[in-house]
C-alpha positions in Angstrom: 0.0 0.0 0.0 1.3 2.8 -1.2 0.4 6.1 0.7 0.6 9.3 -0.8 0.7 13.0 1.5 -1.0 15.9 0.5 0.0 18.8 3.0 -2.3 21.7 2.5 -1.0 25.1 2.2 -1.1 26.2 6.0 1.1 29.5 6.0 -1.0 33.0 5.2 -3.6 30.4 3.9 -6.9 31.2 5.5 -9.1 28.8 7.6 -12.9 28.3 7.8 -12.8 26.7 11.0 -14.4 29.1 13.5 -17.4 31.1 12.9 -15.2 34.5 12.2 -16.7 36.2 15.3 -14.5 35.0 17.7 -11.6 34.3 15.3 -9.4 37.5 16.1 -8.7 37.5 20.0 -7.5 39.5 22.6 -5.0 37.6 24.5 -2.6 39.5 27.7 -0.7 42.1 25.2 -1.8 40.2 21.8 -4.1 40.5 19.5 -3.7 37.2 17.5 -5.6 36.4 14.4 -6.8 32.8 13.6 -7.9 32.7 10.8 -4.4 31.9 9.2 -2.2 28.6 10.6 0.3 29.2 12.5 -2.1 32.3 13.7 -0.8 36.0 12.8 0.1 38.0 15.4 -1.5 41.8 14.8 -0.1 42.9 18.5 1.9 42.9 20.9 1.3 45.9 22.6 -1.9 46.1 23.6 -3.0 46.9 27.4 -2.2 44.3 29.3 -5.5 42.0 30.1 -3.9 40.6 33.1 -6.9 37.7 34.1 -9.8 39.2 32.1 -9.9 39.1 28.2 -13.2 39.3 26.2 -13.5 40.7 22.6 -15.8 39.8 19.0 -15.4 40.8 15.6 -17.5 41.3 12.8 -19.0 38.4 10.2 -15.7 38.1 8.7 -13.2 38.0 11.5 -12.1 41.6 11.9 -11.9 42.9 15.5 -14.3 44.9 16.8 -13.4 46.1 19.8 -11.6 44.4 23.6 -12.2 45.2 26.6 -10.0 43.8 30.3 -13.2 44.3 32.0 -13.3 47.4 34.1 -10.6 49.1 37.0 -8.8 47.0 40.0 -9.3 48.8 43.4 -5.7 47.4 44.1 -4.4 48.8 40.4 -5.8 52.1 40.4 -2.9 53.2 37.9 -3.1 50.2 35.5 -5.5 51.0 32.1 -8.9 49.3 31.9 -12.1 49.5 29.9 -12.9 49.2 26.2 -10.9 49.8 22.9 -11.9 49.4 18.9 -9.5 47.5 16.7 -7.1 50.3 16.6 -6.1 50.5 20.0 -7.7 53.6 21.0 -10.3 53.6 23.8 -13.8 53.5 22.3 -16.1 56.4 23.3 -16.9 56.7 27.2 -14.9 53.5 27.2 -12.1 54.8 29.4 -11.1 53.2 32.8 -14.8 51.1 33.2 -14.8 51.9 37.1 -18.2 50.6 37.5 -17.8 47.9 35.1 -15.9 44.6 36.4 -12.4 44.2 37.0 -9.2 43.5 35.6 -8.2 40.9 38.2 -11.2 38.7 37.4 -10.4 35.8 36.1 -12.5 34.5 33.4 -14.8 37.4 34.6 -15.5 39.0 31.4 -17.3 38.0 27.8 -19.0 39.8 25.0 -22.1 38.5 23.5 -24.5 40.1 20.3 -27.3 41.6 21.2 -30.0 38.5 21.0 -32.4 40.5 19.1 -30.0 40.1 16.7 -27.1 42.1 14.5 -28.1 43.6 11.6 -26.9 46.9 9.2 -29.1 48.8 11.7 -28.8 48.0 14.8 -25.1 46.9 15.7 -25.1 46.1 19.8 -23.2 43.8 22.0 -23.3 43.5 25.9 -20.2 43.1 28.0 -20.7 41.1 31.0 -18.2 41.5 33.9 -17.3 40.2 37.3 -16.1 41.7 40.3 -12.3 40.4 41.3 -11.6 39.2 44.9 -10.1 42.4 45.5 -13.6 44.0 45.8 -14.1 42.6 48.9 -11.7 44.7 50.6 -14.1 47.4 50.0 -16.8 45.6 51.9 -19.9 47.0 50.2 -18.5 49.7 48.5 -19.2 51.9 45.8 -17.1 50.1 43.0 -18.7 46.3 44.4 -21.3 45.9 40.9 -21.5 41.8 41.2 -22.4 40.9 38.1 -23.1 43.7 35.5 -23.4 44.4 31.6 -22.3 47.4 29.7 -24.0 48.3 26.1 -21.4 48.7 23.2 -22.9 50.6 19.8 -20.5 49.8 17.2 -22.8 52.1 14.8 -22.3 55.5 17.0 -19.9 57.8 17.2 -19.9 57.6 13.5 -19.3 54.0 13.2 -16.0 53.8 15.3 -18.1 52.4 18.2 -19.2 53.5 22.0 -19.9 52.3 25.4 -23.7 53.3 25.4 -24.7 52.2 28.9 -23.0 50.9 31.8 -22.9 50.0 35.5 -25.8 47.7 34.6 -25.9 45.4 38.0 -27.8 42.0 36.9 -26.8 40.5 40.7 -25.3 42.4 43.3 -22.2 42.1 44.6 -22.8 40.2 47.9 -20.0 40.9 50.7 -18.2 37.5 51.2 -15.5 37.8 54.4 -13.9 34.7 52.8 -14.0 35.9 49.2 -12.0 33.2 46.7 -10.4 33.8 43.1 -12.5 31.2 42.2 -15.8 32.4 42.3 -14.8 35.4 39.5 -15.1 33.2 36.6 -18.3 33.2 34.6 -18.9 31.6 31.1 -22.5 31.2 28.8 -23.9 28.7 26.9 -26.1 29.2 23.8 -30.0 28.0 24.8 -31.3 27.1 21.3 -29.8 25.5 17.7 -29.0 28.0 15.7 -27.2 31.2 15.2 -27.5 33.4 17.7 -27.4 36.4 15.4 -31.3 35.1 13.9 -32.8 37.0 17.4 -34.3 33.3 18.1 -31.8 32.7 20.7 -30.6 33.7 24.2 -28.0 31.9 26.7 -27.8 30.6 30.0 -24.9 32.9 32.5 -23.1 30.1 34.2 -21.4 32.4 37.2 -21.0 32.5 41.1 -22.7 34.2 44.2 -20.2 33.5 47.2 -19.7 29.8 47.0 -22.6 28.8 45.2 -22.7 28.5 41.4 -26.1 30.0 39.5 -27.2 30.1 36.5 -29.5 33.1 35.0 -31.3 33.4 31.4 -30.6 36.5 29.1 -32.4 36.6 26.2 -34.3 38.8 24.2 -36.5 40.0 27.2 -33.3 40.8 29.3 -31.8 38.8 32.4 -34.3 36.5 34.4 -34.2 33.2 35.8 -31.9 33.3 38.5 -31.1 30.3 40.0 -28.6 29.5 42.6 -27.6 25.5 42.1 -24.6 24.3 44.0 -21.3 24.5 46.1 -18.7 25.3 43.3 -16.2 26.8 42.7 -13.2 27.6 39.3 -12.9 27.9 35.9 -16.1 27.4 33.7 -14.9 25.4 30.4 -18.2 24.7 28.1 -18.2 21.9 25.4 -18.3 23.0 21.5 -21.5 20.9 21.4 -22.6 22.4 24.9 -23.7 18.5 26.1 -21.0 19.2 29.0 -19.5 21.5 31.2 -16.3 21.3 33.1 -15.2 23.1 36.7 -12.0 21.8 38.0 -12.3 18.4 38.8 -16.3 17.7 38.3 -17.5 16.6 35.2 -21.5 17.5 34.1 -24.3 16.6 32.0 -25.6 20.1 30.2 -29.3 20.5 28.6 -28.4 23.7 26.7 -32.3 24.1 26.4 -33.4 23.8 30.1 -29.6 25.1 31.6 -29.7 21.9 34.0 -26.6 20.6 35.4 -26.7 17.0 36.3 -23.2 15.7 37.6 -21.4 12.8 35.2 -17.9 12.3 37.0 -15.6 14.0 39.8 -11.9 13.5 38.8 -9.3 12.8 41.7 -7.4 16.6 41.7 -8.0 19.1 40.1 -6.8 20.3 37.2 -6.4 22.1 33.7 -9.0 21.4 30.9 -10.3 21.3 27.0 -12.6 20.2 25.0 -12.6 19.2 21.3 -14.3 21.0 19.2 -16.9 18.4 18.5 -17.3 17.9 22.6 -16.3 14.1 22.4 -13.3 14.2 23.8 -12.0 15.9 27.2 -8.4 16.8 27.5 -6.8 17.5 30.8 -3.9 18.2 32.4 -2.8 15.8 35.1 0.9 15.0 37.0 2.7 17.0 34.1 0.8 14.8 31.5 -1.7 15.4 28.4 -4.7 12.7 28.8 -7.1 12.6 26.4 -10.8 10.8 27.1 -13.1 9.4 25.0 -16.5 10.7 26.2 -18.4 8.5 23.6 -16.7 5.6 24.9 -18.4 3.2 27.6 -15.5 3.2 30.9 -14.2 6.3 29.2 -12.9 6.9 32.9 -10.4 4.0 32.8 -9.3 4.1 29.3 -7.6 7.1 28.8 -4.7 7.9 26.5 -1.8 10.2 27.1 -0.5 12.4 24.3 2.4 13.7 26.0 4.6 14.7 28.9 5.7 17.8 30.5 8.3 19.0 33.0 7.0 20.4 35.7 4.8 22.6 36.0 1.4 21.7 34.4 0.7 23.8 31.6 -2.8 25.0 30.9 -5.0 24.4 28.2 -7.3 26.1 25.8 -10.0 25.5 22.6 -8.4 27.7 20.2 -10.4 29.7 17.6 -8.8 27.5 14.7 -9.6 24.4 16.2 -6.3 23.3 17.9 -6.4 22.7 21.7 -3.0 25.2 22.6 -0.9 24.1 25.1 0.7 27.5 26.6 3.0 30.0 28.7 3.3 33.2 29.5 5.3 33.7 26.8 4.6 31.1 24.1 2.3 28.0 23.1 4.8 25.5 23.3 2.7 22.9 21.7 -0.9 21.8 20.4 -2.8 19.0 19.3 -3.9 20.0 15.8 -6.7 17.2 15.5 -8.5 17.1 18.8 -11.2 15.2 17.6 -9.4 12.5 17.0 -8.9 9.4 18.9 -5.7 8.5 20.3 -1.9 9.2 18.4 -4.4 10.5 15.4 -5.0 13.6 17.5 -2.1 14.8 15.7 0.1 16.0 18.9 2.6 18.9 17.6 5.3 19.6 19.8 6.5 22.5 17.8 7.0 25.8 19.9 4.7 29.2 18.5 6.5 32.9 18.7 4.4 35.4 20.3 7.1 37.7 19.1 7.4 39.3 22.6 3.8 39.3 23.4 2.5 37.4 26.5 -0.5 35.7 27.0 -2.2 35.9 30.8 -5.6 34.9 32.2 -8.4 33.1 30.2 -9.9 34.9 27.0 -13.4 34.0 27.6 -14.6 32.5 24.0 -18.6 31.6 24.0 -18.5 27.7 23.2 -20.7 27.2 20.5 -18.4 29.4 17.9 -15.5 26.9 18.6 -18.1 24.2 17.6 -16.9 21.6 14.8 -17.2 17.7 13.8 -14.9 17.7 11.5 -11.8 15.6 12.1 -9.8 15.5 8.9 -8.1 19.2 10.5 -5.5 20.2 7.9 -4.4 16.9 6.8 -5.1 14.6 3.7 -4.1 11.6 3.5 -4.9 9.1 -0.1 -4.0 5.4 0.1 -3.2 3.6 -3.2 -2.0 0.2 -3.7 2.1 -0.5 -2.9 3.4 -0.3 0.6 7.1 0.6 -0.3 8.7 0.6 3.5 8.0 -0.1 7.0 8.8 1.7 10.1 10.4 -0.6 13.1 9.8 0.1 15.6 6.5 3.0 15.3 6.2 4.1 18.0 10.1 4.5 18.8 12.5 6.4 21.0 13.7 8.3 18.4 15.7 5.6 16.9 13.9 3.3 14.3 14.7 1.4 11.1 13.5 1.9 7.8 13.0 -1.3 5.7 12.4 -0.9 1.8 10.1 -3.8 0.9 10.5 -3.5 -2.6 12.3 -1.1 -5.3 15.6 -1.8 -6.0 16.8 2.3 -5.1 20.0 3.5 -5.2 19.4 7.1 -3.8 16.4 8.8 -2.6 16.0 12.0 -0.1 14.7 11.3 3.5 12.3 14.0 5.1 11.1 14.4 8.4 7.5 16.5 8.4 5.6 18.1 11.3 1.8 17.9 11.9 1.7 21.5 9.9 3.9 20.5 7.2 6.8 22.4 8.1 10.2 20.4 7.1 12.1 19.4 10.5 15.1 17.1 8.5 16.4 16.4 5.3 18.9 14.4 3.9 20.5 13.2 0.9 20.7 8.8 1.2 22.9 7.5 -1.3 24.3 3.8 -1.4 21.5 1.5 -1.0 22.1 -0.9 -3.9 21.6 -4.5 -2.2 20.7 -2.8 1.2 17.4 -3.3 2.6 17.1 -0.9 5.2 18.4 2.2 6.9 18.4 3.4 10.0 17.2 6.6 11.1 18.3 8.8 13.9 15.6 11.3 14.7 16.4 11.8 19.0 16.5 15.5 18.5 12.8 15.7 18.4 10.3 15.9 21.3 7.7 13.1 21.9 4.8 13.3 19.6 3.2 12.4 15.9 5.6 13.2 12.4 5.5 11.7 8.9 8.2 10.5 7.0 8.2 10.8 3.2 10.7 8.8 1.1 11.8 10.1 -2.5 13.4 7.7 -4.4 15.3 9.1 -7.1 13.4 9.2 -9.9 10.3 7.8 -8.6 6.9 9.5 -6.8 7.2 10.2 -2.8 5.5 7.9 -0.4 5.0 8.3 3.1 4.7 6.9 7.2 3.0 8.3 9.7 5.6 7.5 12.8 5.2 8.3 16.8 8.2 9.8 19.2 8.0 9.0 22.5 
C-alpha cells in the first residue's frame, strides 16, 4: 500500500474553522488572528489583560473592539475598559470603574445583542465580574456583582461607543472569605442555531459567594436566576454544549433547560479542554496530556496520554482555529492540531509558537458554541493507493527506528522528516542503498509526539509513514 501526503498550504492560507466572530482575539498584550495557521500575530502591545480578556469581531473576523473588564481597586494606575481594533479607547470606554475588573479571572465575555445584529442595529453587551479584591471594600461603591455594559459599534460615526454601563444584573454580595474562584463566569447558547437570527438567548453560568447560578438572558433581558450548588473555578463549556467542566467535576448540560446534572468527579484538580466536536475531554494531570473518550463506555479507565511535561502543568485552551493550545506566559509551546481525533491520530505537535514578545495571561473568555466543529480531517489529507514501499520498526520508537524498503531496487532517494503542519524538520540526501534493505534513522533531537516521513526515491513518486516519538 502505497500512501501518498497531501500537505495543504497552511502558512498566510486562510481557515474556515471558527465562525469569524471569535476568530481575532485579545489575549494578555496580543491580538492574535486565527484565521491563518500558525495564527498571525497583529499585536503585541496592547493593554495588558492581566486575568480578564473578552472581545468579537464582525461576520468576517475583523476585530471589533476588547475590553480587560473594568478598573482594580488594588491597580488604580493600571489601564482598563474598552478599545476598537485600533487600539484607542472606544467612546466613554475609558477606565470602566463601575464595570468589572481587571483581576477577574474568566470574569468578562462579550455576547450580540440577542435580538439580533443587523446593518441597523449593531449592539453587544459586555458582561463582567467583580475580582476578589472588591471585597476589601466591603460593600462599597465600585462592588457591581455581576453587570453588563452596552457597546454601539454604529455610534460615534461608526468607530463604536460604550452606550450604557454600570448595569448590576446580581449584586455584589459581601463575602468575608471571598476566593479567586468564584470570578469566573462563562454562557452557553439555549437554542440551535445562530444566535445572530434574534431566536436565541444563553444561559450565564457564574458565582454568588460559594454557590454557582445560573441566570437566562435573552431577548427579554436577564431572568431566571437560579442559585444551584457549592462550586467553585474555571467554567470550560463543550463545543456541542452537552457538557460542562469546573475543575475536577464533570457535568451533563441541557443547553435548552440550563440543568446541570453531575457525570464524573476526577481525583485533583486540574487544567482542561474540550474538542471541538465535545467528544473528547483533554486534561492536564501529573505533568501529562490525557485525552478521554467521552463517547466511549468506561471512558474513565481508558484514557490515552499524548504527552509529557516537565514540571509545572501547563494550561490548556480550545483555540479559535480548532487546535487545543498548550501555553506559557510567553509562548504556546505545543498543540494537538486534531483534537477530535482518537488516540496518536489527535495529531500531537510539539512544535513551539512565537508570540514575538507578546504574553499571554488569564483566560480569553470564548462563548463555546463558535469553537463548535465535527470535523476531524483538520488540515491533513491523506490518499491510500495500492504499494506499501517501506515499514517503520519500531513506530512508536525512542527516536531511533529502522527503515525497511520492501520493494524497489533504489539506489538514492531523499529522506524527510514532516511536522503535523507540514513544516520540514530534517532532510537528507541517502545514497548507497544498492543490495541494502534498510536504513536506519536517527531522529532523538525531536520531542515526543506524531511526524511523517516521506521517502523520495530518485526518480520515482514520494511515499509516506506516519511515525510516533516517545
Amino acid at each position: 500500500m502505497k500512501i501518498s501526503l497531501f500537505i495543504l498550504s497552511l502558512f498566510c492560507t486562510a481557515l474556515t474553522f471558527a465562525q469569524n466572530e471569535v476568530s481575532t482575539i485579545y489575549w494578555g498584550t496580543c491580538i492574535l488572528d486565527f484565521r491563518y495557521s500558525p495564527f498571525q500575530v497583529l499585536s503585541t502591545t496592547a493593554v495588558d489583560s492581566r486575568e480578564c480578556a473578552a472581545s468579537i469581531c464582525d461576520e468576517n473576523g475583523n476585530l471589533l473592539f476588547y475590553s480587560n473588564g473594568g478598573k482594580s481597586p488594588l491597580a488604580p494606575n493600571v489601564p482598563a475598559g474598552a478599545w476598537g481594533a485600533n487600539g484607542q479607547y472606544l467612546q466613554n470606554g475609558q477606565n470602566l470603574s463601575q464595570l468589572g475588573c481587571l483581576s477577574s479571572y474568566q470574569g468578562a465575555i462579550v455576547l450580540p445583542d440577542p435580538a439580533g445584529i443587523t446593518p441597523t442595529s449593531k449592539k453587544y453587551y459586555l458582561l463582567t465580574k467583580d475580582c476578589v479584591e472588591a471585597a476589601l471594600n466591603g460593600n462599597g461603591p465600585d462592588n457591581s456583582g455581576l453587570s453588563y455594559g452596552v457597546i454601539d459599534m454604529l455610534a460615534n460615526g461608526g468607530t463604536g461607543a460604550v452606550i450604557s454601563q454600570n448595569n448590576v444584573v446580581v449584586p455584589y454580595i459581601y463575602t468575608q472569605g471571598h476566593s479567586t474562584g468564584w470570578e469566573p463566569m462563562s454562557v452557553v447558547l439555549d437554542a440551535d442555531g445562530e444566535q445572530k437570527s434574534g431566536t436565541s438567548g444563553y444561559w450565564v453560568f457564574s458565582y454568588v459567594g460559594d454557590s454557582l447560578y445560573k441566570i437566562h438572558f435573552g431577548v427579554n433581558g436577564f431572568n431566571s436566576f437560579q442559585k444551584l450548588f457549592p462550586e467553585r473555578g474555571t467554567i470550560i463549556v463543550a463545543p456541542d454544549r452537552n457538557h460542562l467542566m469546573i475543575q475536577k467535576h464533570l457535568y451533563d448540560l441541557d443547553p435548552p433547560t440550563g440543568n446541570l446534572q453531575l457525570n464524573y468527579t476526577f481525583p485533583s484538580e486540574a487544567y482542561y479542554a474540550f474538542s471541538p466536536d465535545g467528544k473528547k475531554l483533554y486534561r492536564m494531570e501529573d505533568n501529562k496530556l490525557m485525552q478521554y473518550d467521552l463517547d466511549q463506555a468506561n471512558w474513565q479507565s481508558n484514557s490515552y496520554e499524548v504527552a509529557s511535561f516537565a514540571s509545572p502543568n501547563r494550561p490548556l485552551i480550545l483555540s479559535p482555529s480548532g487546535s487545543i493550545l498548550v501555553y506559557t506566559a510567553s509562548l504556546i509551546d505545543a498543540q494537538v492540531v486534531c483534537p477530535n481525533n482518537a488516540g496518536v491520530d489527535c495529531g500531537y505537535d510539539p512544535t513551539d509558537l512565537s508570540l514575538q514578545g507578546g504574553t499571554i495571561s488569564g483566560f480569553p473568555n470564548i462563548p463555546a458554541h463558535y469553537l463548535y466543529n465535527a470535523n476531524s480531517n483538520c488540515h491533513l489529507g491523506l490518499s491510500e493507493e495500492e504499494e506499501n514501499k517501506f515499514t517503520l520498526v519500531p513506530n512508536p520508537s525512542g527516536g531511533i527506528f529502522s527503515v525497511y524498503l520492501n520493494s524497489g531496487n533504489f539506489s538514492k532517494l531523499t529522506l524527510r522528516i514532516i511536522d503535523l503542519t507540514g513544516r520540514t524538520l530534517q532532510i537528507e540526501e541517502v545514497s548507497g542503498l544498492n543490495g541494502k534493505d534498510h536504513l536506519e534513522v536517527r531522529t532523538e533531537n525531536l520531542q515526543n509526539g506524531e511526524y511523517f516521513l516521506e521517502l523520495v526515491p530518485e526518480g520515482n513518486e514520494p511515499v509516506v509513514k506516519r511515525f510516533l516519538i516517545r
